[in-house]
DOFI-529434 format. One record per residue: x, y, z of N, C-alpha, C in turn; residue in one letter. Coordinates in steps of 0.1 Angstrom, whole numbers, plus 5000, padded with zeros to 4 digits. Each point is the difference from the previous one (the first is absolute). Layout:
REM residues N
((X, Y, Z), (X, Y, Z), (X, Y, Z), A);
...
END
This chain:
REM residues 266
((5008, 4988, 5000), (4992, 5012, 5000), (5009, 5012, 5000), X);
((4996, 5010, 4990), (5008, 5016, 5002), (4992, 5005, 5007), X);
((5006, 5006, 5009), (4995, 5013, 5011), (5000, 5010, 4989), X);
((4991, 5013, 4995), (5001, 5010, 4994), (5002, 5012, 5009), X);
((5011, 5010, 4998), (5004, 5010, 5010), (4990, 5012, 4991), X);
((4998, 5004, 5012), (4994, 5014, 5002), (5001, 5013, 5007), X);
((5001, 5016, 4997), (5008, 5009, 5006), (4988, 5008, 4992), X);
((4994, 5004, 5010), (4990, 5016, 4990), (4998, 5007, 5019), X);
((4993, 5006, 5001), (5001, 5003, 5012), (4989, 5020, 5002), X);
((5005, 5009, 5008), (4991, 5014, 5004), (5010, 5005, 4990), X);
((4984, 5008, 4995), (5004, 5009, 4984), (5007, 5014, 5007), X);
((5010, 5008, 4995), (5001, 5010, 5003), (4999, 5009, 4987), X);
((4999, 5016, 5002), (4998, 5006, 4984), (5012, 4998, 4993), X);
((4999, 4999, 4987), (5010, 5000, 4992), (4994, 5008, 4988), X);
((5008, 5000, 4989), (4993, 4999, 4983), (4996, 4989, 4996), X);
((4988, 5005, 4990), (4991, 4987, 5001), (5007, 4993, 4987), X);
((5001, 4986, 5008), (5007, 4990, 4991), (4990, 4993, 4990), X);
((4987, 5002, 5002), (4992, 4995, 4991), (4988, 5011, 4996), X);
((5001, 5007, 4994), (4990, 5013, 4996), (4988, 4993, 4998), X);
((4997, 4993, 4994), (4982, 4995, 5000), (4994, 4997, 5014), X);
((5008, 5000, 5006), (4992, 4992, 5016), (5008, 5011, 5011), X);
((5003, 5014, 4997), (5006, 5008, 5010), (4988, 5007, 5005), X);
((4995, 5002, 4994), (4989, 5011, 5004), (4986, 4998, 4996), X);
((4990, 5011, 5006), (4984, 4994, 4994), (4993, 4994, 5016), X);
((4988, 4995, 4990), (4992, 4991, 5011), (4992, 4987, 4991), X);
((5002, 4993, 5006), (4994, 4988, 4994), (4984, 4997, 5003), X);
((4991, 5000, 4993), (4988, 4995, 5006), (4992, 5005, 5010), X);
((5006, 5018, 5003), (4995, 5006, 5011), (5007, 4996, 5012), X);
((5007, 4989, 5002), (5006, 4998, 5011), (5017, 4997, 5003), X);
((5004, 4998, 4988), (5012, 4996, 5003), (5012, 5016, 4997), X);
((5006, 5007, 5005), (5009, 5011, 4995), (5014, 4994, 5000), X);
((5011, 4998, 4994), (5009, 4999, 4993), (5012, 5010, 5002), X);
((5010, 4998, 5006), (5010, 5009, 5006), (5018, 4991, 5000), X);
((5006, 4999, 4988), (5011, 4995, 5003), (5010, 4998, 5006), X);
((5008, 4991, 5006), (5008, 5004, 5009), (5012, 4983, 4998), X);
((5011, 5002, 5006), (5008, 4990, 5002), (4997, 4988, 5010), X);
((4998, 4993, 5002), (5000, 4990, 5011), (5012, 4996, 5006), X);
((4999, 4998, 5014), (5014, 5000, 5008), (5001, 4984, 5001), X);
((5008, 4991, 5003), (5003, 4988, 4997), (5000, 4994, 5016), X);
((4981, 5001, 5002), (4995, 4993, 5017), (4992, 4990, 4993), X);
((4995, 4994, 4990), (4998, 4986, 4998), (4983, 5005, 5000), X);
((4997, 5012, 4996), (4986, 5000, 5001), (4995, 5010, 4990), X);
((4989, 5002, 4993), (4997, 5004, 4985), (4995, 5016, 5011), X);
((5008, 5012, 4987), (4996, 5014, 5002), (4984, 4999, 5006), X);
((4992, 5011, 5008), (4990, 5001, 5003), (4994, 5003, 4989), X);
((4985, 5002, 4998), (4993, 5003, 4995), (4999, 5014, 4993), X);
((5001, 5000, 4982), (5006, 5013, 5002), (5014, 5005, 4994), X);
((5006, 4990, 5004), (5019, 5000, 4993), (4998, 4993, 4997), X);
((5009, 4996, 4991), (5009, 4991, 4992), (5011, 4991, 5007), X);
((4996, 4992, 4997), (5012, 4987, 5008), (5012, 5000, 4993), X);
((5009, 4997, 5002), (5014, 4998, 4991), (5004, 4985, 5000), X);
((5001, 4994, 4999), (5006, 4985, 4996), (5014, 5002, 4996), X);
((5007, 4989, 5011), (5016, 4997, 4990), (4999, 4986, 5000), X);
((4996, 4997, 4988), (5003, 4988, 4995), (5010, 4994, 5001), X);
((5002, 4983, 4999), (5012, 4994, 5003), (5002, 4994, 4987), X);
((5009, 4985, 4998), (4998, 4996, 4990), (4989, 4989, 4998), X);
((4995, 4993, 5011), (4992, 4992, 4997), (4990, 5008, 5001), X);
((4996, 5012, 4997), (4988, 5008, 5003), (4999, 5005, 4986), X);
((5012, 5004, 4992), (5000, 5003, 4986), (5002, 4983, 4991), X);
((4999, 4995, 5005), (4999, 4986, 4988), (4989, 4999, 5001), X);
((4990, 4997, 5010), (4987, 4997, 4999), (4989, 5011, 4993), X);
((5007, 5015, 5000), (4992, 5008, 4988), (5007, 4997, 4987), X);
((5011, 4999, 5000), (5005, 4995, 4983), (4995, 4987, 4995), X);
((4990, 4993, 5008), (4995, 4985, 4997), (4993, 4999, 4993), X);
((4993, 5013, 5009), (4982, 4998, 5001), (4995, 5017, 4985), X);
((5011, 5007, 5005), (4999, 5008, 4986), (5003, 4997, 4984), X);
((5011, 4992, 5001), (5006, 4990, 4987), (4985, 4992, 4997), X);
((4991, 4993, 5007), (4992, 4990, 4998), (4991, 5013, 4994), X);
((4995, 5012, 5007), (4986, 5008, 4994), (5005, 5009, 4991), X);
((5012, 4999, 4997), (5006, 5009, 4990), (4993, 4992, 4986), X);
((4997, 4986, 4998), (4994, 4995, 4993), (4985, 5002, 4998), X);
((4998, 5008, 5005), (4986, 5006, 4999), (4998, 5010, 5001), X);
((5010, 5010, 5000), (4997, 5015, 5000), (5004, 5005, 4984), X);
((4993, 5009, 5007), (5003, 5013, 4986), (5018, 5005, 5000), X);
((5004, 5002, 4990), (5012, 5011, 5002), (5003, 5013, 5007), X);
((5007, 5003, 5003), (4997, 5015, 5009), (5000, 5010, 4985), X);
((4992, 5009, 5006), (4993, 5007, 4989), (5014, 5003, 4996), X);
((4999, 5007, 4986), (5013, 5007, 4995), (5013, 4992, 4996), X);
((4994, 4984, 5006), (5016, 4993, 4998), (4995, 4984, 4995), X);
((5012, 4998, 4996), (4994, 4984, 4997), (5007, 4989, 5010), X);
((4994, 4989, 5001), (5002, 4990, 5011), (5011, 4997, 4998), X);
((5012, 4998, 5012), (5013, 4999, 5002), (5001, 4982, 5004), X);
((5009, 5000, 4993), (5003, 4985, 5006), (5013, 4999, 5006), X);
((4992, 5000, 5010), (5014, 4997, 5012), (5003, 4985, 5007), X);
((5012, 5003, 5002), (5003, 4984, 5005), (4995, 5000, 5014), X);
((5003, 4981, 5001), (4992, 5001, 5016), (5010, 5001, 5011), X);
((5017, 5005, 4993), (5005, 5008, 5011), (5004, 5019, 5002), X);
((4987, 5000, 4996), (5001, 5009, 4998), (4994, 5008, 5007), X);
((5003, 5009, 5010), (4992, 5002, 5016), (4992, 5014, 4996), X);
((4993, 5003, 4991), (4997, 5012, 4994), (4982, 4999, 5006), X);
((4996, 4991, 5006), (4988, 5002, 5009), (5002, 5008, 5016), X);
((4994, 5012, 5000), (4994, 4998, 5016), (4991, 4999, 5001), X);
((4991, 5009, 5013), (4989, 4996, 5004), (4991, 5009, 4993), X);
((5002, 5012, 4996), (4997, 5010, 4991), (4999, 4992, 4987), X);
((5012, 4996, 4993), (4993, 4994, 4983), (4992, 4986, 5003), X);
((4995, 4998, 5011), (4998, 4982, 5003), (4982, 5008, 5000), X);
((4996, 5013, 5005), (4991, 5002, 4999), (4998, 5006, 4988), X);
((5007, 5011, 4991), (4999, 5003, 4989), (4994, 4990, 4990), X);
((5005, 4989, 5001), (4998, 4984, 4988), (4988, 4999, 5006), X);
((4990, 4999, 5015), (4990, 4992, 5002), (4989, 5013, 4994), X);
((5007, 5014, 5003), (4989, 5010, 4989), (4997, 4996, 4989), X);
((5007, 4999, 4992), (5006, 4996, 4987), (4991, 4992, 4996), X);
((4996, 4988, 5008), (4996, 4985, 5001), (4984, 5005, 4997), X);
((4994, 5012, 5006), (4988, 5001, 5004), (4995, 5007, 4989), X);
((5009, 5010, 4992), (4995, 5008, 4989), (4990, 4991, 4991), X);
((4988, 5006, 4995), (4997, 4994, 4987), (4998, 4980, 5003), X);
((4996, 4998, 5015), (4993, 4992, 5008), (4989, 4995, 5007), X);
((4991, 4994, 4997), (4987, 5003, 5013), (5005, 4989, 5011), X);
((4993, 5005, 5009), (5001, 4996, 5014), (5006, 4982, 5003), X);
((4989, 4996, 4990), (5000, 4986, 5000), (5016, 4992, 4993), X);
((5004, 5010, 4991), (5012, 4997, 4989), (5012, 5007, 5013), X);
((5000, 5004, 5005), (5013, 5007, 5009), (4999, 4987, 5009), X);
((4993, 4998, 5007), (4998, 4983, 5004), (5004, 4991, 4999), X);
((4999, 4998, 4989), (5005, 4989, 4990), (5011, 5001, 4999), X);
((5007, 5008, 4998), (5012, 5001, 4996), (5011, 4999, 5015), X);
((4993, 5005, 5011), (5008, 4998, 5016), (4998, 4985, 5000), X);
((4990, 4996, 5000), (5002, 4980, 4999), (5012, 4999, 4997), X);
((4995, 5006, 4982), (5011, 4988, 4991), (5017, 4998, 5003), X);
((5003, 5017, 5004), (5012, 5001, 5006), (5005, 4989, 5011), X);
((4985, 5002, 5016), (5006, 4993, 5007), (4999, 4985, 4997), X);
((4997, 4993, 4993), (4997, 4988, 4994), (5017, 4992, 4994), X);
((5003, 5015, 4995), (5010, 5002, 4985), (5010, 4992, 5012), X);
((5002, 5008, 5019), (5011, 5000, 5006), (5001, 4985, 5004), X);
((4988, 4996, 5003), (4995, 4988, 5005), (5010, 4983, 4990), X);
((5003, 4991, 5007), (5002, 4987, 4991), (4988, 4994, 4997), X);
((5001, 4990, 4986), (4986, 4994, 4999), (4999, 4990, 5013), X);
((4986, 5005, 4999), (4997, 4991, 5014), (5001, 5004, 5010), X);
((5003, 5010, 5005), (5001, 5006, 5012), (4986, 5006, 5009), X);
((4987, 5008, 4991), (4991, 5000, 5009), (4993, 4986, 5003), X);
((5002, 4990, 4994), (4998, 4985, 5004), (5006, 4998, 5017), X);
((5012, 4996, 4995), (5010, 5001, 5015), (4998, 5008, 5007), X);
((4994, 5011, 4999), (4994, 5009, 5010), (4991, 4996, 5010), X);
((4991, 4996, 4990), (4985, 4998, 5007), (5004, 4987, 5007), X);
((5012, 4990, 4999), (4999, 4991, 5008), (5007, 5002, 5013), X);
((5009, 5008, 4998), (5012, 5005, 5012), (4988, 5011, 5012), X);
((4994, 5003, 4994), (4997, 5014, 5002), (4979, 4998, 4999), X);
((4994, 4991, 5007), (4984, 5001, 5000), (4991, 5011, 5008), X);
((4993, 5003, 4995), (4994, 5011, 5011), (4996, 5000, 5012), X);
((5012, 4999, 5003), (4999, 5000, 5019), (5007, 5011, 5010), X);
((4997, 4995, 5011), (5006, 5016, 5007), (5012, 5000, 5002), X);
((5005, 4989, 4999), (5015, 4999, 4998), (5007, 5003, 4985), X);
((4993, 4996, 4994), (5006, 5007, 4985), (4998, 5018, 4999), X);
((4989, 5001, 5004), (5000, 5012, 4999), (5008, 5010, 5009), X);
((5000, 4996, 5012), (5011, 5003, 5011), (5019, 5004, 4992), X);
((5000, 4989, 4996), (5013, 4996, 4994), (5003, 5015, 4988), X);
((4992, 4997, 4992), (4995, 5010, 4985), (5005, 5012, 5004), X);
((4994, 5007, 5014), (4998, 5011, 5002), (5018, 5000, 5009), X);
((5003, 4996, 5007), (5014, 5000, 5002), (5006, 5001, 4992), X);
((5001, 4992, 4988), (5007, 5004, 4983), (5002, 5011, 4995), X);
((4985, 5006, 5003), (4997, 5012, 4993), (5005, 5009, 5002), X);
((5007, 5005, 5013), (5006, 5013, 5003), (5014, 4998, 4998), X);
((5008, 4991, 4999), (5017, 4999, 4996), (4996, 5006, 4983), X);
((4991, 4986, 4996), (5004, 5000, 4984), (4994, 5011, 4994), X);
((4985, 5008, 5002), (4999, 5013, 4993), (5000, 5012, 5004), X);
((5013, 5002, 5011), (5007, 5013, 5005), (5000, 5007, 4989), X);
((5011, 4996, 4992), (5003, 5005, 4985), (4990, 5004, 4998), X);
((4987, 4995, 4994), (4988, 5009, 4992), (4989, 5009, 5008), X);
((4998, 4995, 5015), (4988, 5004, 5004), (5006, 5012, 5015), X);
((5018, 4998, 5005), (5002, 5006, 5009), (5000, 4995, 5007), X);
((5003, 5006, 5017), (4998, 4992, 5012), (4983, 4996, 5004), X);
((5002, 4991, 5005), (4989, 4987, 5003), (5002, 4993, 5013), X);
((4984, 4999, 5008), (5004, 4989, 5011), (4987, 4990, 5001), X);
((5001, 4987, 5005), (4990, 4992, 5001), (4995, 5005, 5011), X);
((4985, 5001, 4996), (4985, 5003, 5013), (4994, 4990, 5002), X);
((4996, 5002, 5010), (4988, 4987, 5005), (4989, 5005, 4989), X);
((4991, 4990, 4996), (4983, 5002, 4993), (4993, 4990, 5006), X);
((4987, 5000, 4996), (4989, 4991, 5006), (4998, 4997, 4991), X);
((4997, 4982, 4995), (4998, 4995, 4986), (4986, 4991, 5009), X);
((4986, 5005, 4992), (4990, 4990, 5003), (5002, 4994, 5017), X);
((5005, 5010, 5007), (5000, 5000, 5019), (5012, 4997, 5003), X);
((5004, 4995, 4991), (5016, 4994, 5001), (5012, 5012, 5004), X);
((5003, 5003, 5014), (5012, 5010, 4996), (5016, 4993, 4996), X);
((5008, 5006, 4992), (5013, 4993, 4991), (5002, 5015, 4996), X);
((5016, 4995, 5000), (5013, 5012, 4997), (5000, 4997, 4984), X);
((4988, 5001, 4992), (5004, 4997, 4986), (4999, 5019, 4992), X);
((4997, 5005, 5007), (5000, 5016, 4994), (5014, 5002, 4996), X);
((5001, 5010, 4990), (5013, 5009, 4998), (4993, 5017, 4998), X);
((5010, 5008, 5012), (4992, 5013, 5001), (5012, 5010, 4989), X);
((4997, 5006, 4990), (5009, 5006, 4992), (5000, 5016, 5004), X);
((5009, 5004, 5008), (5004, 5013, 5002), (4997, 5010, 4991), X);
((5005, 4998, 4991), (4993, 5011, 4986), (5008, 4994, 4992), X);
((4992, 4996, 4990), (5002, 4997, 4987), (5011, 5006, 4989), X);
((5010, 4995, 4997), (5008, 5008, 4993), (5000, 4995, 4986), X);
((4991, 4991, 4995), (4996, 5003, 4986), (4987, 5008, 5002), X);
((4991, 5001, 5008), (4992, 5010, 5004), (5005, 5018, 4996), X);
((5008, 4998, 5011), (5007, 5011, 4997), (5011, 5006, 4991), X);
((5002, 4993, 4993), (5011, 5005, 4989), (4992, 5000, 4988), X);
((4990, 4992, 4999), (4990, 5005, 4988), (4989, 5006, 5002), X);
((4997, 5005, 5013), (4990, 5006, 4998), (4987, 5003, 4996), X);
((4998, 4983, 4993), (4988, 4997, 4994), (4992, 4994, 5006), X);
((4985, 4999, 5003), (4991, 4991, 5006), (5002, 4984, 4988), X);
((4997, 5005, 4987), (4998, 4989, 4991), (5014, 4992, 5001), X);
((5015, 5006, 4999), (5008, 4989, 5002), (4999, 4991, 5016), X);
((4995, 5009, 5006), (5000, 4988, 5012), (4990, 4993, 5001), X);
((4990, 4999, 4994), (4989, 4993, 5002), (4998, 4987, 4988), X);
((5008, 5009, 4988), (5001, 4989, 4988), (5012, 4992, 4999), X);
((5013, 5005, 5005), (5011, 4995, 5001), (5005, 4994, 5005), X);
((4993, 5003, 5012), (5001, 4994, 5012), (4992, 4989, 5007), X);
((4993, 5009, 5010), (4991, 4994, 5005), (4988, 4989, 4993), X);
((4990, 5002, 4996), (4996, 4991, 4988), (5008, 4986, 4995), X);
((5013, 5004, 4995), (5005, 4990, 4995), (5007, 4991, 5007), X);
((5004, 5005, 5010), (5008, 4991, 5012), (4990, 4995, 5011), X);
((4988, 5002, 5002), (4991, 4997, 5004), (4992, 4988, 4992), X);
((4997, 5001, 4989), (4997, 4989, 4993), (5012, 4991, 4998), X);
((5012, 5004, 4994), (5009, 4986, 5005), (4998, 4992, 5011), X);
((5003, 5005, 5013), (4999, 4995, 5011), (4984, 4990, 4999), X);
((4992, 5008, 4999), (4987, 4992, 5003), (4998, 4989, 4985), X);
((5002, 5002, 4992), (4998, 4991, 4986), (5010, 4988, 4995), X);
((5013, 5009, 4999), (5011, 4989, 4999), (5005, 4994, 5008), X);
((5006, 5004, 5013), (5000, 4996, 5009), (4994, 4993, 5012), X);
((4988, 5005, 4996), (4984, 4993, 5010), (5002, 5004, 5014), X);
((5008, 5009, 5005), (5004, 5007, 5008), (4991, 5014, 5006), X);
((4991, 5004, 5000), (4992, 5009, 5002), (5006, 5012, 5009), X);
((5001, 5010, 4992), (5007, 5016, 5002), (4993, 5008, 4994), X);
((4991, 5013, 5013), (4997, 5011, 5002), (5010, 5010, 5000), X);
((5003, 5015, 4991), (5007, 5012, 5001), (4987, 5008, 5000), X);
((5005, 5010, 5006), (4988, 5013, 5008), (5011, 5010, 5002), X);
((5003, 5004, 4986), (5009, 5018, 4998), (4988, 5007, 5010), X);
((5009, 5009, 5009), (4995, 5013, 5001), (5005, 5018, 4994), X);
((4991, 5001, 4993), (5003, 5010, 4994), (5002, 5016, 5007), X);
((4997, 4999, 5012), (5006, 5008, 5003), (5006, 5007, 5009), X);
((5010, 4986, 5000), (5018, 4998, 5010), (5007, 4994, 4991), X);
((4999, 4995, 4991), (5003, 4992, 4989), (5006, 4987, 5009), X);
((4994, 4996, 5007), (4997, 4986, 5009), (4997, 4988, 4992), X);
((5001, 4990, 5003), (4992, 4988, 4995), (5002, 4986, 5008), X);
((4993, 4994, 5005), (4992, 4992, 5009), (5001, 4982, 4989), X);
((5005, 4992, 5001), (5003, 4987, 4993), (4994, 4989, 5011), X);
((4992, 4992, 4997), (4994, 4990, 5013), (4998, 4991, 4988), X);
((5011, 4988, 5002), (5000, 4989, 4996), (4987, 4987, 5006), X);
((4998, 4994, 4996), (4987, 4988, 5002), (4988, 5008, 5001), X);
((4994, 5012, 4995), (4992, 5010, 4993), (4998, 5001, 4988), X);
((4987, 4997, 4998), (4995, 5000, 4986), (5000, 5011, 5000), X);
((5002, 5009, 4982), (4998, 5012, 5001), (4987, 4999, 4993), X);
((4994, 5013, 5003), (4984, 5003, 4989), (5003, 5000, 4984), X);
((4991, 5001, 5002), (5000, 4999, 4979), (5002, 5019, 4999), X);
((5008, 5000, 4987), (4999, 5013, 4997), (4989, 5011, 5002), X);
((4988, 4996, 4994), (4989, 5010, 4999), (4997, 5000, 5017), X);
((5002, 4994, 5011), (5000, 5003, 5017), (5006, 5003, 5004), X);
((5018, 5000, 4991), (5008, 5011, 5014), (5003, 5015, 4997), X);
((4996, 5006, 5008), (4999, 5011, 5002), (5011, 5010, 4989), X);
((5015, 4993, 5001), (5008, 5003, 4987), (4992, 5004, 4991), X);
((4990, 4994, 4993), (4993, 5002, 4988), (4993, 5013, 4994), X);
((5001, 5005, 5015), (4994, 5012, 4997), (5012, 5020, 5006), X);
((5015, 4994, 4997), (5000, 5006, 5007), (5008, 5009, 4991), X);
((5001, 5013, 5004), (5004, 5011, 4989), (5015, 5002, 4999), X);
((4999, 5009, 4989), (5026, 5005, 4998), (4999, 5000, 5010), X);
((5011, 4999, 4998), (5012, 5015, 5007), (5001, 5009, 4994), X);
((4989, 5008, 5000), (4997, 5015, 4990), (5014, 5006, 5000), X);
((5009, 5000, 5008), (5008, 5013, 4997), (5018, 4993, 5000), X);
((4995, 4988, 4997), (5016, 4995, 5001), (5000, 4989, 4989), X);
((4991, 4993, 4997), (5000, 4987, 4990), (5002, 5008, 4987), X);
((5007, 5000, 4988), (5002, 5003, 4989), (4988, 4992, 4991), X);
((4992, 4995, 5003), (4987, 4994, 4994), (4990, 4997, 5009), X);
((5000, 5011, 5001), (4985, 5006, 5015), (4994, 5007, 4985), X);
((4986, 4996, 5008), (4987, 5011, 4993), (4991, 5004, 5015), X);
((5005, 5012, 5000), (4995, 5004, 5011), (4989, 5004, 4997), X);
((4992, 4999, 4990), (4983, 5002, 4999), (4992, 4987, 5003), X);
((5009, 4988, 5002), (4993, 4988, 5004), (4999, 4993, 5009), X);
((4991, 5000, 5004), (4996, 4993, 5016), (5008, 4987, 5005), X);
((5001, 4995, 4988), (5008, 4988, 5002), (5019, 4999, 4987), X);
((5006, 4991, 5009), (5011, 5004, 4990), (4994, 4994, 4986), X);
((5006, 5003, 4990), (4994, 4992, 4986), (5007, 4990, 4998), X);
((5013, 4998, 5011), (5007, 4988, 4997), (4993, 4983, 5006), X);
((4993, 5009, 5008), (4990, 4992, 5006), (4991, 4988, 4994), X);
((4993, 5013, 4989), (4988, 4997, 4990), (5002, 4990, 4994), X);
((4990, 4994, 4991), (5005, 4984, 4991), (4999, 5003, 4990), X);
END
């Protein structure tokens, strides 16, 4: 097992290292104020900007997982698609989210989906969500286990993380994972990448391929997110996600005249 390191920590002011997410308000609620993070092991407050220093096992796993959706993205506007080798450390966590924009252009909801499977499927050996479902049956111990996994191995994508207690059907178990604030949340900005990129699709792996049953419950506005393993999630048209608006003043594909994001829509 890799331990993944992590260092983000209390924002102080700086210049803003990311202009689309420095300033503004999100959704009426969220205001946007850049700043550095000091290296105490805990995501900027609400508000700043976190800083991340990546390690190397923290940059392979975005050059993995970007090389795979690079196969499904558009070009960056103005340029044509580079072929880079796979030692070629030219991903951070910045172009790792750039490629999953990319991924979504000229997409509906259902096809950006599809395409997060196919990748994680891509990483997968044949036969592996088989072997899964046998190592691994829906029990409190599997799910227990899952959720201890979960905070080493998706530091890198999601930030600092700790397992919570939840109540499953009366049952209380340590199968939760509580996400601090979201840092593909917050580095994109977007409601639709996190709900289509994310959440959705890793939620249905777990529960379909796996047979593993996984609940995510983003909060949109801490950029939180709440993971409770051996929980069915609702069908789309019931969870509340489905109806929820931009980030009017920071997502680069906000329509702030619509109630709901359009990335949302089908």
């Amino acid at each position: 097992m890799v331990a993944l390191s992590f260092q983000g920590g209390r924002a102080s002011p700086a210049q803003p290292q990311h202009p689309s997410l420095c300033s503004g308000r999100a959704a009426g609620v969220i205001r946007i104020r850049c700043g550095i993070a000091e290296p105490s092991g805990e995501p900027a407050p609400l508000g700043q900007k976190t800083r991340y220093h990546d390690g190397i096992f923290e940059k392979a796993f975005m050059t993995l997982f970007a090389r795979k959706m690079e196969k499904f993205s558009d070009p960056p506007a103005g340029k044509a698609r580079e072929n880079k080798g796979w030692w070629d450390w030219g991903y951070d966590y910045e172009s790792f989210v750039d490629v999953s924009r990319r991924v979504m252009q000229r997409r509906s909801r259902i096809q950006q989906q599809q395409v997060v499977r196919e990748v994680l499927l891509s990483m997968l050996p044949p036969g592996a969500p088989a072997q899964f479902r046998k190592l691994f049956p829906p029990t409190k111990w599997a799910a227990e286990f899952n959720a201890a996994l979960t905070v080493p191995f998706f530091d890198w994508l999601v930030g600092p993380s700790e397992v919570v207690e939840v109540e499953i059907n009366g049952v209380k178990q340590k199968s939760g994972v509580h996400i601090k604030k979201c840092r593909y949340l917050e580095n994109s900005g977007c409601v639709g990448m996190c709900v289509n990129m994310c959440k959705i699709p890793t939620q249905d792996f777990f529960t379909n391929e796996f047979g593993l049953p996984l609940t995510m419950t983003p909060n949109f506005e801490d950029m939180s997110c709440d993971m409770v393993y051996g929980q069915s999630p609702p069908t789309f048209e019931e969870d509340p996600v489905s109806k929820q608006p931009c980030y009017a003043d920071i997502c680069s594909m906000a329509k702030p005249s619509s109630s709901v994001c359009p990335k949302l829509q089908a």
